[in-house]
N, CA and C atoms of all chains as a GROMACS GRO file, in nm:
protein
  606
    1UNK      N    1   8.917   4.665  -1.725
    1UNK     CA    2   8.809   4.608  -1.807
    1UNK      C    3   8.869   4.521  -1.919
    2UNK      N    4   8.816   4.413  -1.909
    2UNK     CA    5   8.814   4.296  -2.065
    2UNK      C    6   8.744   4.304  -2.096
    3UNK      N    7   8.772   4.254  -2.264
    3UNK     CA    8   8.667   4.191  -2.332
    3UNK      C    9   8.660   4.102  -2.416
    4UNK      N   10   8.548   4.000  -2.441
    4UNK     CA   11   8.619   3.859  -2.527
    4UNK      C   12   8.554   3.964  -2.696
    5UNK      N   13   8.629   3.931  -2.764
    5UNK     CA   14   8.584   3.972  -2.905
    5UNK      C   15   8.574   3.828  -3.042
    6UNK      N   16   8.406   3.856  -3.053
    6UNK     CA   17   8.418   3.770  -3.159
    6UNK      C   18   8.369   3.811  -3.320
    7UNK      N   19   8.474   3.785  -3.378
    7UNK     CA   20   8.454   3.844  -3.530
    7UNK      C   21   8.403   3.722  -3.589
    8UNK      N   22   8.347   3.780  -3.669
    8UNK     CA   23   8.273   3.672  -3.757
    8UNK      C   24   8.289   3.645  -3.911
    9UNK      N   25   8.335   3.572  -4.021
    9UNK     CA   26   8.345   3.624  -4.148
    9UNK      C   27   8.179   3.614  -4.209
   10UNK      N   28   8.178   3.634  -4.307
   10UNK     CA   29   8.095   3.642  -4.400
   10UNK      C   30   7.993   3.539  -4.442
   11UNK      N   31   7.862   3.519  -4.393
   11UNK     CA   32   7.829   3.388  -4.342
   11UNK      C   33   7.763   3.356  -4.530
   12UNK      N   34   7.754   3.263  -4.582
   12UNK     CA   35   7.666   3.230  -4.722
   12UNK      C   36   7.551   3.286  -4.702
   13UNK      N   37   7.476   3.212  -4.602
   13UNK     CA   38   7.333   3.277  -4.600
   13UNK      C   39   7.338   3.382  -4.504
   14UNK      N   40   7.310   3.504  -4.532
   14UNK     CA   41   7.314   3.577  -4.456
   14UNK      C   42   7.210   3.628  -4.333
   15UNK      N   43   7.086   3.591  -4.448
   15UNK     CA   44   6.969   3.637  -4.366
   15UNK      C   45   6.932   3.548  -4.262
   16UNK      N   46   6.977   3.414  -4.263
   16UNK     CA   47   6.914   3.330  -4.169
   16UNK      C   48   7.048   3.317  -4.061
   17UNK      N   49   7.152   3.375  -4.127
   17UNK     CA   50   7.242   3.381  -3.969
   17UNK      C   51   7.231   3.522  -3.886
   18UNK      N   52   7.185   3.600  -3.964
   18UNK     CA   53   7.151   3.752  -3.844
   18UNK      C   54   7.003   3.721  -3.792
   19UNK      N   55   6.943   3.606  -3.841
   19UNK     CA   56   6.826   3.595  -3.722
   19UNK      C   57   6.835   3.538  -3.593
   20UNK      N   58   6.944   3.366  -3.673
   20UNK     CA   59   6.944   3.305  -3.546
   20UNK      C   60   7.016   3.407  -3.469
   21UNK      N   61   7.105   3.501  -3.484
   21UNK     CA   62   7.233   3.578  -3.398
   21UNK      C   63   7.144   3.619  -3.356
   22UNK      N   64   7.054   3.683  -3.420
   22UNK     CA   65   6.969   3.806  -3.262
   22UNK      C   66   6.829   3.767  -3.206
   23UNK      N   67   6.831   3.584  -3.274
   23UNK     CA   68   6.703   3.541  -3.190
   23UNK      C   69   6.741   3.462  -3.119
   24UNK      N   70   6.856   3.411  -3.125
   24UNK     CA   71   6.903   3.289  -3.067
   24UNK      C   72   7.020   3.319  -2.971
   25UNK      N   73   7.092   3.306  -3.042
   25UNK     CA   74   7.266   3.353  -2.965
   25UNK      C   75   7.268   3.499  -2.917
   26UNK      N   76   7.245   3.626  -2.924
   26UNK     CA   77   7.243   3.700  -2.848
   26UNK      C   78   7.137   3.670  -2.668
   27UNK      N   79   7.047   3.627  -2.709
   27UNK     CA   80   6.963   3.603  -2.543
   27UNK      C   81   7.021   3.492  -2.523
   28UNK      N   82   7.124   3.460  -2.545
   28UNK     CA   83   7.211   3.340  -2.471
   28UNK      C   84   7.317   3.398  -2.384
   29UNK      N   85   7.376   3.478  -2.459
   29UNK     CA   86   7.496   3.574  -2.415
   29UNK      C   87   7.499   3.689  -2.286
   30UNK      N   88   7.353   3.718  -2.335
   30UNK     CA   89   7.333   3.839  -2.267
   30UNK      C   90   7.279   3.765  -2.076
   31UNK      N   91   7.279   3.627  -2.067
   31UNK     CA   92   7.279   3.587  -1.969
   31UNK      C   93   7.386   3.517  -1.880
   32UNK      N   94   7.470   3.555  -1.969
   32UNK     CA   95   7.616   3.569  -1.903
   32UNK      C   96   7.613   3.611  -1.752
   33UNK      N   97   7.666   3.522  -1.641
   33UNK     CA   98   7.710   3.598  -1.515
   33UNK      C   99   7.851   3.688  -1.532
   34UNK      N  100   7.827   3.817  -1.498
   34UNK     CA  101   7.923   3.886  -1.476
   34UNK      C  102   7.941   3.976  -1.590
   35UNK      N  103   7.870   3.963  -1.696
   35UNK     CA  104   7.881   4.045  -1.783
   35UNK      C  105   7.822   4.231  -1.814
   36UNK      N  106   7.941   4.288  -1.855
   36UNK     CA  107   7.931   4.423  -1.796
   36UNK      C  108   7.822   4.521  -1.903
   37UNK      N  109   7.831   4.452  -2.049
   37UNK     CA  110   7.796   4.523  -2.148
   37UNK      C  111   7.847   4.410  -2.259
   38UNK      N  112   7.735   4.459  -2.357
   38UNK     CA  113   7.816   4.371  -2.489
   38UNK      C  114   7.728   4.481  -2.627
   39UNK      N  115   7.799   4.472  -2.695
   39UNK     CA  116   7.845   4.563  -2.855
   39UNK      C  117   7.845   4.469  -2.936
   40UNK      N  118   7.725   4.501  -3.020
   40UNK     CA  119   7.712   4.392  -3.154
   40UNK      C  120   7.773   4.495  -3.243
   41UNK      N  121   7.811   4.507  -3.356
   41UNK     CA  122   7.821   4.592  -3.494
   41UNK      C  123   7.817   4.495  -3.603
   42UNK      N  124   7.739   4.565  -3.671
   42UNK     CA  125   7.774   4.520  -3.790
   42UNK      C  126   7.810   4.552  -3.932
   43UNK      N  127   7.934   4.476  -3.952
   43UNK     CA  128   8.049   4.525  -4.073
   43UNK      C  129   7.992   4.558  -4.189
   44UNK      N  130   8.002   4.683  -4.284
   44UNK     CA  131   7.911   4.678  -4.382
   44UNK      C  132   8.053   4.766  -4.428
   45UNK      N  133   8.166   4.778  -4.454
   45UNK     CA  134   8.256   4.753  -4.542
   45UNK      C  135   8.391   4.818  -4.528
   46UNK      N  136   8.463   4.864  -4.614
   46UNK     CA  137   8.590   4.913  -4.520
   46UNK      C  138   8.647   5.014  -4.614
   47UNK      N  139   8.766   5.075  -4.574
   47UNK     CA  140   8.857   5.203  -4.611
   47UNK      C  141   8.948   5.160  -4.819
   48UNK      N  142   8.976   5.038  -4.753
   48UNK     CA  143   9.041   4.969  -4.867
   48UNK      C  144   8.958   4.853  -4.926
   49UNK      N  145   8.891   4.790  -5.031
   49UNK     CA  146   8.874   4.656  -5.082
   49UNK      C  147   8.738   4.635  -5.008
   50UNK      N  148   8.692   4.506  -5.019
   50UNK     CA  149   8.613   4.447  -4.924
   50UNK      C  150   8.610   4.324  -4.830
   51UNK      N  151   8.547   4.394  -4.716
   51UNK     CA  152   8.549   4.285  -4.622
   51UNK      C  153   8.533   4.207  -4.572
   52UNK      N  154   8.625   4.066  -4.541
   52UNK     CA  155   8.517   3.958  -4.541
   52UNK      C  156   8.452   3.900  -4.446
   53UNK      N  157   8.481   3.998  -4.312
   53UNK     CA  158   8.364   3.981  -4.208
   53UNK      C  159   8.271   4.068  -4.209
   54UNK      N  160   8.174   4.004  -4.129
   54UNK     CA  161   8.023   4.055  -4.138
   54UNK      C  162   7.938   4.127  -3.995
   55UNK      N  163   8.047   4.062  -3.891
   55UNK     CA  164   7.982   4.110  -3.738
   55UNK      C  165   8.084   4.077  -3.646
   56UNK      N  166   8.097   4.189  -3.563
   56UNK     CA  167   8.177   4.199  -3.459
   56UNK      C  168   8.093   4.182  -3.360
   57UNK      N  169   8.112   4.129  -3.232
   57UNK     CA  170   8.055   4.085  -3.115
   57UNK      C  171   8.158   4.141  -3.002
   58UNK      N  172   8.140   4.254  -2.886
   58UNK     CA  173   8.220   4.209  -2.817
   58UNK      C  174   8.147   4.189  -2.637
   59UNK      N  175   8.220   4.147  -2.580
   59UNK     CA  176   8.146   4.106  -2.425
   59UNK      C  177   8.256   4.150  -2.316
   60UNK      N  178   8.189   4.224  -2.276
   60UNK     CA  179   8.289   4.352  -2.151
   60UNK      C  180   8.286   4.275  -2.011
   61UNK      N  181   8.377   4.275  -1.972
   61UNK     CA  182   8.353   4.184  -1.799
   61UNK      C  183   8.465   4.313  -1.710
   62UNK      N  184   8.467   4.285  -1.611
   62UNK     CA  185   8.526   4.370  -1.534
   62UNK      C  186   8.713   4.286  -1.526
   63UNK      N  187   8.752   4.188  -1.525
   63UNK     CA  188   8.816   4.127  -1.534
   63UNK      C  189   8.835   3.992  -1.586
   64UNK      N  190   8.946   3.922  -1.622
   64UNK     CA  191   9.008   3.782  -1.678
   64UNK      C  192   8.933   3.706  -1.614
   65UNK      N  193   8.942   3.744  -1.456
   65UNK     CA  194   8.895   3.611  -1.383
   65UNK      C  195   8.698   3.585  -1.418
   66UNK      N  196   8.651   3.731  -1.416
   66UNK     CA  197   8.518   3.728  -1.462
   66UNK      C  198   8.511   3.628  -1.620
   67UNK      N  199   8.567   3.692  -1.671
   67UNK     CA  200   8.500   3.647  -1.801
   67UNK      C  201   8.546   3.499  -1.824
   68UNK      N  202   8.672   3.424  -1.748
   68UNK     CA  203   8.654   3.303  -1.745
   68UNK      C  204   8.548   3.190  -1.713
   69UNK      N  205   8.492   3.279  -1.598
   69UNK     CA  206   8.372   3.226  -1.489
   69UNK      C  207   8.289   3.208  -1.593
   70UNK      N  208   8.266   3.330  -1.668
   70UNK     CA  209   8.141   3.335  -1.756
   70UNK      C  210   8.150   3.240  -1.868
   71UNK      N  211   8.278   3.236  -1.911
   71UNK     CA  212   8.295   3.117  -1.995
   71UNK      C  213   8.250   2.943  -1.975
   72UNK      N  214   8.307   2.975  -1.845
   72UNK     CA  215   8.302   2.835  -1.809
   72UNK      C  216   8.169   2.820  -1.704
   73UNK      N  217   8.080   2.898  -1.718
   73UNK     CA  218   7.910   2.914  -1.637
   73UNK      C  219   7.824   2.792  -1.734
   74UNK      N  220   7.699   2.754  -1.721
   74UNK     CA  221   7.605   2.707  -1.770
   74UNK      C  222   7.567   2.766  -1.868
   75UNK      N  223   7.548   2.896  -1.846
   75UNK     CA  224   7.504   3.032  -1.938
   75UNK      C  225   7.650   3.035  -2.110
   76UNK      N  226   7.750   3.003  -2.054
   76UNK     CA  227   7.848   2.998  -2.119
   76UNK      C  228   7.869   2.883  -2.214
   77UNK      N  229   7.855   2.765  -2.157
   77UNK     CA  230   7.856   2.648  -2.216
   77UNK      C  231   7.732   2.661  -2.345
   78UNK      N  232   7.628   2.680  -2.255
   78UNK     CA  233   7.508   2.711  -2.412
   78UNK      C  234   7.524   2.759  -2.480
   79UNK      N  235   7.598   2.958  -2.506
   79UNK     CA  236   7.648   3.013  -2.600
   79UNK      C  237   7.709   2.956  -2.697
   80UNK      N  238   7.830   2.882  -2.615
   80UNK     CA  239   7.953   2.832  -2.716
   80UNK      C  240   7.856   2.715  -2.785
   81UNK      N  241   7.820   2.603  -2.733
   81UNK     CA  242   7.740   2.512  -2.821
   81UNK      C  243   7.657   2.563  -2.905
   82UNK      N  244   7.590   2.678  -2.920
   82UNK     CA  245   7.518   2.737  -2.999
   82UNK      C  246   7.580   2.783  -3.080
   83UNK      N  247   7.698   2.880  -3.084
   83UNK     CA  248   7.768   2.927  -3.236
   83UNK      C  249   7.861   2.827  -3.248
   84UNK      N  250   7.902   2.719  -3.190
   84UNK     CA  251   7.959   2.615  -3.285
   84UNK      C  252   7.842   2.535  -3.368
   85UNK      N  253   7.734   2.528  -3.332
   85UNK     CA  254   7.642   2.489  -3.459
   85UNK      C  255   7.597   2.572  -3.569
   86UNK      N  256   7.592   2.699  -3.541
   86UNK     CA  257   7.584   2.787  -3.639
   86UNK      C  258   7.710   2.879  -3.698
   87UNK      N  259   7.822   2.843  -3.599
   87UNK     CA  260   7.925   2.958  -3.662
   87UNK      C  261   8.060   2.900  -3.682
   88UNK      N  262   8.100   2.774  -3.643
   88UNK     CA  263   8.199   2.695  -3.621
   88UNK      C  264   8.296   2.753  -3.689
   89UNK      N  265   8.297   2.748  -3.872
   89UNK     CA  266   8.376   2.790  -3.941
   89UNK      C  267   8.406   2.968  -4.007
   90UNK      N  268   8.300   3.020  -3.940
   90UNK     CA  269   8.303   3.164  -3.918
   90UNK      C  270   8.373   3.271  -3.804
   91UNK      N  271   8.370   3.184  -3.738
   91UNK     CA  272   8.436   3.256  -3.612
   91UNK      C  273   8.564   3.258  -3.557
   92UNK      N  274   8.609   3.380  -3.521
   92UNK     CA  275   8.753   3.444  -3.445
   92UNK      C  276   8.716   3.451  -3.324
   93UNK      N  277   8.790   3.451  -3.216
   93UNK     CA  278   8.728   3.517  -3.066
   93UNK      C  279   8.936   3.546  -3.051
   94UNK      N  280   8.923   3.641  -2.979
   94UNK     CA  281   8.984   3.703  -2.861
   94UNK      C  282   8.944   3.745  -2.762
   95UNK      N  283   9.071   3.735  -2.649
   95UNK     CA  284   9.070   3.794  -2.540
   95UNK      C  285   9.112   3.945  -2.550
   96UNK      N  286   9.122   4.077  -2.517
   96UNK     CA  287   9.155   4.174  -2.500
   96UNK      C  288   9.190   4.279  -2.370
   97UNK      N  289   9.253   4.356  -2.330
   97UNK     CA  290   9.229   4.436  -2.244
   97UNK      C  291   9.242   4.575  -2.290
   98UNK      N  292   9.114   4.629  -2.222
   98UNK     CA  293   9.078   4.781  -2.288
   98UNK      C  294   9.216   4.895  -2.202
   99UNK      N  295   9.269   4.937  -2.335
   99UNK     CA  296   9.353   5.018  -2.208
   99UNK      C  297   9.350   5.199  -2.237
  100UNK      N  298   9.321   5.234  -2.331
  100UNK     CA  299   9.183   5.359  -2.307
  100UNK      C  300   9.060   5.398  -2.437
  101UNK      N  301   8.979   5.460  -2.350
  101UNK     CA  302   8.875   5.500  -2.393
  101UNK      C  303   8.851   5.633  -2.420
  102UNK      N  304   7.491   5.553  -3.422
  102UNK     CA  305   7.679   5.538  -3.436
  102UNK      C  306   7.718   5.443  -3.510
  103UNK      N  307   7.831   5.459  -3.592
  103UNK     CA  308   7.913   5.370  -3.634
  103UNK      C  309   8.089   5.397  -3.578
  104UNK      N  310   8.128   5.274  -3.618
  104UNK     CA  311   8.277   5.278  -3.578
  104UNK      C  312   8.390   5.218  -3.730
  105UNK      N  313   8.518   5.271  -3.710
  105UNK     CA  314   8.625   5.223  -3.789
  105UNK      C  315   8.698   5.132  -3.691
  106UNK      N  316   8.708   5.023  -3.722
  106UNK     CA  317   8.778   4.924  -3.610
  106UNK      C  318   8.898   4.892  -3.725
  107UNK      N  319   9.018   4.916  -3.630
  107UNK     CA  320   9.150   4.874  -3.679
  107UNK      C  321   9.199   4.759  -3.620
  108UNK      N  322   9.265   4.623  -3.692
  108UNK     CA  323   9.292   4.552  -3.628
  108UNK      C  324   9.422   4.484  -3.685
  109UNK      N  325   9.498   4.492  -3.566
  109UNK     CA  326   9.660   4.476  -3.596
  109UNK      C  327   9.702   4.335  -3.593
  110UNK      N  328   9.768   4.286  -3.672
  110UNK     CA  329   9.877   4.162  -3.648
  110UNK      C  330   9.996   4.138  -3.545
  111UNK      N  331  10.053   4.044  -3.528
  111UNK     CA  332  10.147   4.078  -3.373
  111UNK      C  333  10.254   4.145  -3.500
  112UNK      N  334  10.298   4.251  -3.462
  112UNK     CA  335  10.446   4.319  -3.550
  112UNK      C  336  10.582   4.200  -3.467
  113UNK      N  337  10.663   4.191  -3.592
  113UNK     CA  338  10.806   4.160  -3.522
  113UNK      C  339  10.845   4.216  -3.404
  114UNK      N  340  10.853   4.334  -3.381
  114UNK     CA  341  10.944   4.411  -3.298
  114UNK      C  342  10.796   4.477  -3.182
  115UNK      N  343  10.698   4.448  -3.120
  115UNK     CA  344  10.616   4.462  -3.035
  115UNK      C  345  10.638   4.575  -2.934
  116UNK      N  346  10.773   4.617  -2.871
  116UNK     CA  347  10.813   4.682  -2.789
  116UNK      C  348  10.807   4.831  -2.877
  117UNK      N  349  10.849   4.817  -2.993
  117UNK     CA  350  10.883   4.920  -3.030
  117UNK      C  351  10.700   4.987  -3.121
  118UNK      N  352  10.658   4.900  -3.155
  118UNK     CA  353  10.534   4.928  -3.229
  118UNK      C  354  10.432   4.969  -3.165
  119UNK      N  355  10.425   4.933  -2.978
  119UNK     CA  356  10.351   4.990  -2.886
  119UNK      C  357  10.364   5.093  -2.883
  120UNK      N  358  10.522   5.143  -2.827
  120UNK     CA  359  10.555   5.294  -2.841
  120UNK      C  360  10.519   5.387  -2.910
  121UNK      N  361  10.540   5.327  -3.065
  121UNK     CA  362  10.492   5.424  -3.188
  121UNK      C  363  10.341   5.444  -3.179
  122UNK      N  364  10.280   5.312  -3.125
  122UNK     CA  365  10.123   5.350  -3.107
  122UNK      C  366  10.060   5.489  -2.953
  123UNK      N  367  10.129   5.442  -2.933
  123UNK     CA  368  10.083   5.485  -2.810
  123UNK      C  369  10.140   5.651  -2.804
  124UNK      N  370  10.256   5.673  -2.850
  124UNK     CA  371  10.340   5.798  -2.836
  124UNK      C  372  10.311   5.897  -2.978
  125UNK      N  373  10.309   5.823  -3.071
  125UNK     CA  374  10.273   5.887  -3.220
  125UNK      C  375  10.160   5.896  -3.272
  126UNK      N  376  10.098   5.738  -3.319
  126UNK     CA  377   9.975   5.715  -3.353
  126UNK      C  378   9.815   5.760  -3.296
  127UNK      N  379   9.845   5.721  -3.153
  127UNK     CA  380   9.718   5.763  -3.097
  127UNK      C  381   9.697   5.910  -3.100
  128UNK      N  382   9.828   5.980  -3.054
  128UNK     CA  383   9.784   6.163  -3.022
  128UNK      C  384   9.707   6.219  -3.186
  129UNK      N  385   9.751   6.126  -3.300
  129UNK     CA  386   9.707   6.174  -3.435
  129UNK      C  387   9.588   6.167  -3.421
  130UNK      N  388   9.533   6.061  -3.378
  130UNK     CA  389   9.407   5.998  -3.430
  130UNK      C  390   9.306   6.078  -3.352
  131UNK      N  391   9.375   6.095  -3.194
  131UNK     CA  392   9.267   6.196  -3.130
  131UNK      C  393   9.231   6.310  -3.173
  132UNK      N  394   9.303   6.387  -3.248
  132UNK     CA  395   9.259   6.509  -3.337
  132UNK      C  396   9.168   6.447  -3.458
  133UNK      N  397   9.133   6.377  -3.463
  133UNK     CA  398   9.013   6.348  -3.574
  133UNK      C  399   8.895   6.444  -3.562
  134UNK      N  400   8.876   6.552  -3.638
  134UNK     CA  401   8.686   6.583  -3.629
  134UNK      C  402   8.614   6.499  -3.623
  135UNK      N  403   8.485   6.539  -3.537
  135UNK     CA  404   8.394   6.484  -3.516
  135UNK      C  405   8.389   6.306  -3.421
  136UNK      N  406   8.530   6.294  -3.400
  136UNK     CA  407   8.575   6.150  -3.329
  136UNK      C  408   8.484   6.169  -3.166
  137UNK      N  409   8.408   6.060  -3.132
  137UNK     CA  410   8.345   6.022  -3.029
  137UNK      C  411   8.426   5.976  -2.932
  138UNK      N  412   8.441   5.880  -2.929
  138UNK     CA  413   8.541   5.766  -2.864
  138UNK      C  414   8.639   5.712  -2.935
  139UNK      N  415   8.740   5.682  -2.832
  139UNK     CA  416   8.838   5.598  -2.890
  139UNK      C  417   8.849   5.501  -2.817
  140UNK      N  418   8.865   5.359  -2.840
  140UNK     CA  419   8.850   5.254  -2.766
  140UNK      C  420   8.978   5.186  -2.796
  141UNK      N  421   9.106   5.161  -2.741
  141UNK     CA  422   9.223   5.070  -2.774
  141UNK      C  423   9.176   4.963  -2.669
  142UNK      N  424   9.232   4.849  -2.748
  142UNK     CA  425   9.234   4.739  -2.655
  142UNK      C  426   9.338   4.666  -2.665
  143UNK      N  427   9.425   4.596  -2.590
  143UNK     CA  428   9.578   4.528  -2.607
  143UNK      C  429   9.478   4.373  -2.642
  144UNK      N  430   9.551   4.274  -2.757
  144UNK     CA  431   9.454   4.142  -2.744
  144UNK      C  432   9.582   4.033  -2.653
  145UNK      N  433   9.516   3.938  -2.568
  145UNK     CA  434   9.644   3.886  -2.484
  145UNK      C  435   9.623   3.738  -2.495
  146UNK      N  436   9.520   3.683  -2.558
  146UNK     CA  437   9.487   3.573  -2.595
  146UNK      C  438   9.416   3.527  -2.636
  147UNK      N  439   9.373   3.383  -2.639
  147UNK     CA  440   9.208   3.339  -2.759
  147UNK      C  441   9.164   3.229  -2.621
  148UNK      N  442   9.016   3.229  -2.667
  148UNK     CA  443   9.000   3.082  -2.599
  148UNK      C  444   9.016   2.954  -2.680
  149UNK      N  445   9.084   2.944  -2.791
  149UNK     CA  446   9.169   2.853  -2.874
  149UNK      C  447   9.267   2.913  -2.930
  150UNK      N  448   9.393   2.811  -2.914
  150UNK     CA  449   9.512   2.828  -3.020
  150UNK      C  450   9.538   3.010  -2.990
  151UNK      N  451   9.632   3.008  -3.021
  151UNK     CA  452   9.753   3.141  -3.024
  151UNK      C  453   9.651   3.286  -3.116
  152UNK      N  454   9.628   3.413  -3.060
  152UNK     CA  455   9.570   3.496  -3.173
  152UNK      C  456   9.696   3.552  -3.278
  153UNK      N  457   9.657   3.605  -3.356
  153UNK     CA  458   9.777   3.641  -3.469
  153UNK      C  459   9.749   3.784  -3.464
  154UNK      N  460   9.662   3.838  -3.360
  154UNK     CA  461   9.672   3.988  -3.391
  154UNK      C  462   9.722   3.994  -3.250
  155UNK      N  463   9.699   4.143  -3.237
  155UNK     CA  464   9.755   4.204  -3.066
  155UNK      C  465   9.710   4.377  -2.978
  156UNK      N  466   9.622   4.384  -3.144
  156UNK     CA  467   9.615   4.492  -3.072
  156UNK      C  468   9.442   4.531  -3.168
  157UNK      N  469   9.330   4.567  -3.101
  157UNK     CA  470   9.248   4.627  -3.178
  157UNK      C  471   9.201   4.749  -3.113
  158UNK      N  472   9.182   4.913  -3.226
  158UNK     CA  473   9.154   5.015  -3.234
  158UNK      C  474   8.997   5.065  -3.249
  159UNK      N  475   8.920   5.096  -3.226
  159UNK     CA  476   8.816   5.137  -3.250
  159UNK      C  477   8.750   5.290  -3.247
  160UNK      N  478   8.723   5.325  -3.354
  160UNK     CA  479   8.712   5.460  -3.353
  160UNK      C  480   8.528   5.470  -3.397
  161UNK      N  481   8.465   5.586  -3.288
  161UNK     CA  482   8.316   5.563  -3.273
  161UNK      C  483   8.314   5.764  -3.373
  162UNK      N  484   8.194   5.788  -3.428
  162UNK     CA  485   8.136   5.869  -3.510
  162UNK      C  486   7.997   5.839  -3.507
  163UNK      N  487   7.930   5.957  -3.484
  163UNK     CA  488   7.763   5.991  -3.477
  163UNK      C  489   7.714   5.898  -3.632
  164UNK      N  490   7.785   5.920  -3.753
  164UNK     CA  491   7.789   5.835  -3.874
  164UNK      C  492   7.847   5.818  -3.986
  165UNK      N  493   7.793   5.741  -4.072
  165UNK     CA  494   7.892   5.682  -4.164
  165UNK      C  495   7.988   5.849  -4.240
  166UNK      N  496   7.864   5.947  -4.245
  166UNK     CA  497   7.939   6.110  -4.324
  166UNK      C  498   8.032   6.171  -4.233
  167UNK      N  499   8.034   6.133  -4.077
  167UNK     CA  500   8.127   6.176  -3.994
  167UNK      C  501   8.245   6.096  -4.016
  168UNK      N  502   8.229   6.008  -4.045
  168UNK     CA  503   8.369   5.927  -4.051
  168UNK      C  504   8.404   5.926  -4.133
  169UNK      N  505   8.344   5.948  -4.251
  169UNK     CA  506   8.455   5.994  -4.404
  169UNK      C  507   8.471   6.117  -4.403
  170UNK      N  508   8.417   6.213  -4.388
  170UNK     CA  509   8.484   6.379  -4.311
  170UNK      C  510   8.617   6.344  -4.212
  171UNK      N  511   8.607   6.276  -4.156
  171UNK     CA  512   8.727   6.243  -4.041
  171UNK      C  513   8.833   6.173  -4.151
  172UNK      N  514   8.838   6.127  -4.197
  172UNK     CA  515   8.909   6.029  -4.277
  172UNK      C  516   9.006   6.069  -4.392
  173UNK      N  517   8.872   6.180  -4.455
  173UNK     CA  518   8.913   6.275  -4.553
  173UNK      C  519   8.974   6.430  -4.512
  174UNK      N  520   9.014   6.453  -4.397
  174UNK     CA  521   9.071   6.544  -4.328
  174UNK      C  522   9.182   6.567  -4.318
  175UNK      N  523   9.265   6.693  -4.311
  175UNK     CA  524   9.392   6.686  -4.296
  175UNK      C  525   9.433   6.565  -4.176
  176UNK      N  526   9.346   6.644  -4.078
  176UNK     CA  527   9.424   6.501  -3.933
  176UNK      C  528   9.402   6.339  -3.980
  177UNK      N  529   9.277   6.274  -4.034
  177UNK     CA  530   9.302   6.160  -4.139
  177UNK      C  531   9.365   6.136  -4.198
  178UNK      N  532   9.447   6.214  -4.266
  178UNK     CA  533   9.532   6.150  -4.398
  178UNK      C  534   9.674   6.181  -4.290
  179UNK      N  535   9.672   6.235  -4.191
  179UNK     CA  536   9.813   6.235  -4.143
  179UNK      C  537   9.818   6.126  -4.063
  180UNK      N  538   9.705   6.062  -3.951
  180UNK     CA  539   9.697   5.957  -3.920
  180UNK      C  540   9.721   5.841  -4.019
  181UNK      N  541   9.678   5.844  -4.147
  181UNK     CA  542   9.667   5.743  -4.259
  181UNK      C  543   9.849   5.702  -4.294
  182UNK      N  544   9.865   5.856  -4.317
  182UNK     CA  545  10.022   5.836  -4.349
  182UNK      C  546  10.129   5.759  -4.279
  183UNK      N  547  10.070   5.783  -4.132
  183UNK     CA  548  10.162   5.732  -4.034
  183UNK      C  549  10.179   5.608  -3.991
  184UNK      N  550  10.040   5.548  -4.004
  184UNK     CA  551  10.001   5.405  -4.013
  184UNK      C  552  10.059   5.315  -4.118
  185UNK      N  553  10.074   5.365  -4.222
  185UNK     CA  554  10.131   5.325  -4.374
  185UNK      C  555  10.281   5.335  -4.291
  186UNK      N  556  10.318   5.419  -4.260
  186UNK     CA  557  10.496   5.380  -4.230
  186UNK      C  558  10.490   5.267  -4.136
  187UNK      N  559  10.431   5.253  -4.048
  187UNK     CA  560  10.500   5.183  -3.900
  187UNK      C  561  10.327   5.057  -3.921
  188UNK      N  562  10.248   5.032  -4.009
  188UNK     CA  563  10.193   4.899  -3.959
  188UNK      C  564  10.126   4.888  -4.103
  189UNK      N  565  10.183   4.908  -4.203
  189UNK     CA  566  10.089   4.892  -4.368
  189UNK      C  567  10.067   4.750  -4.405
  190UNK      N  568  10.167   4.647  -4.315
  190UNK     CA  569  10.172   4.512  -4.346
  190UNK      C  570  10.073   4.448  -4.262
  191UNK      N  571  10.003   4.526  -4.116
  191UNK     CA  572   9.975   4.423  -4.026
  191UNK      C  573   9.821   4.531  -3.962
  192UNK      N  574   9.764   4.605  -4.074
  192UNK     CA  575   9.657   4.669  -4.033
  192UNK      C  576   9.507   4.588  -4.100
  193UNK      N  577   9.389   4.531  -4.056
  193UNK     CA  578   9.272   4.536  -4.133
  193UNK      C  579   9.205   4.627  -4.085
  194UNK      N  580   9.119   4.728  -4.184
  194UNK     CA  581   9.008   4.798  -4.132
  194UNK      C  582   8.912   4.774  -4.168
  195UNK      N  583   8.795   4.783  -4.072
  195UNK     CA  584   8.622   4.826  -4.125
  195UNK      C  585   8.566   4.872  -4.091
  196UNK      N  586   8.452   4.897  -4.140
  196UNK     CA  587   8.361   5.052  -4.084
  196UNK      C  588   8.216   4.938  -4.032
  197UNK      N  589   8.176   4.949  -3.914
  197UNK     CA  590   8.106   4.873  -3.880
  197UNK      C  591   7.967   4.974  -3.795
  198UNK      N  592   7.814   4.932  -3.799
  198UNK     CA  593   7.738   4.980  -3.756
  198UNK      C  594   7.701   4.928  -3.624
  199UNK      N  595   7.724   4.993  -3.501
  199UNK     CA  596   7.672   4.949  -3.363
  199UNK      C  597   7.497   4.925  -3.348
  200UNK      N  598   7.465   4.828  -3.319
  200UNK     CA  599   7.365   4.769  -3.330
  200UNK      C  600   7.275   4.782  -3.224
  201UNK      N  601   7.374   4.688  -3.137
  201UNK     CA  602   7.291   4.665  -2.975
  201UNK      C  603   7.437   4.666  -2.875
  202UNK      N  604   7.381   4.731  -2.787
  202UNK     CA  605   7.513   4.767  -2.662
  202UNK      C  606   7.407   4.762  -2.501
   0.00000   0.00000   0.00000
């Protein structure tokens, strides 16, 4: 199992980026081909100091080769054009592989 | 649920910092009270440019009082300790709320 992980920092406006995220860009995502599961959280603070991201995203595929597909799908292309208009300068992504649970 | 997500920087010496994770670190952390899941994931790339981390941890709790009971525990502070020797330079943490899965 993979998963792409996208962290997010700390957006200015906050309230109008957790809408578009869960009115907009999540039913984008979630039409991902091949996608196994996906895990929103959201960061509300930490062990030491404070933190300056705000939401973790991650998207589970069964493999590399999946989640490339999905990247590079129709379904995929819209996502990414969508949080580069809303998240361009907010956003981290990785690749990962889960190695236990 | 909420989770403590740990997230590592690439260490100098990689070979050896797996080991310590995998052979030292993790058996600590699994003795946590009240710990749900543990989710490691190795990170192996970005879909831009090089990532600067390599490894993210995720630790799941029923909630936010389970995870500071866990934290504030003998097995917490021995996990805490151990982390401070072998990754104090290359750890971020946060305590994040699972949303949608």
């Amino acid at each position: 199992m993979v998963k792409l992980i996208a962290l997010y920092k700390t957006p200015e406006n906050p309230g109008e980026f957790d809408q578009h995220y869960a009115d907009v860009h999540t039913p984008l995502v979630k039409k991902w081909p091949g996608l196994r599961k996906l895990e929103v959280a959201k960061i509300y603070g930490a062990p030491i100091g404070e933190p300056k991201h705000s939401l973790i995203a991650e998207m589970y595929f069964d493999d590399q080769d999946s989640l490339q597909k999905a990247l590079a799908s129709t379904e995929g292309k819209a996502a990414a054009r969508d949080v580069m208009q809303f998240a361009a300068n907010l956003i981290t992504m990785f690749y990962a592989e889960v190695k236990e649970t």
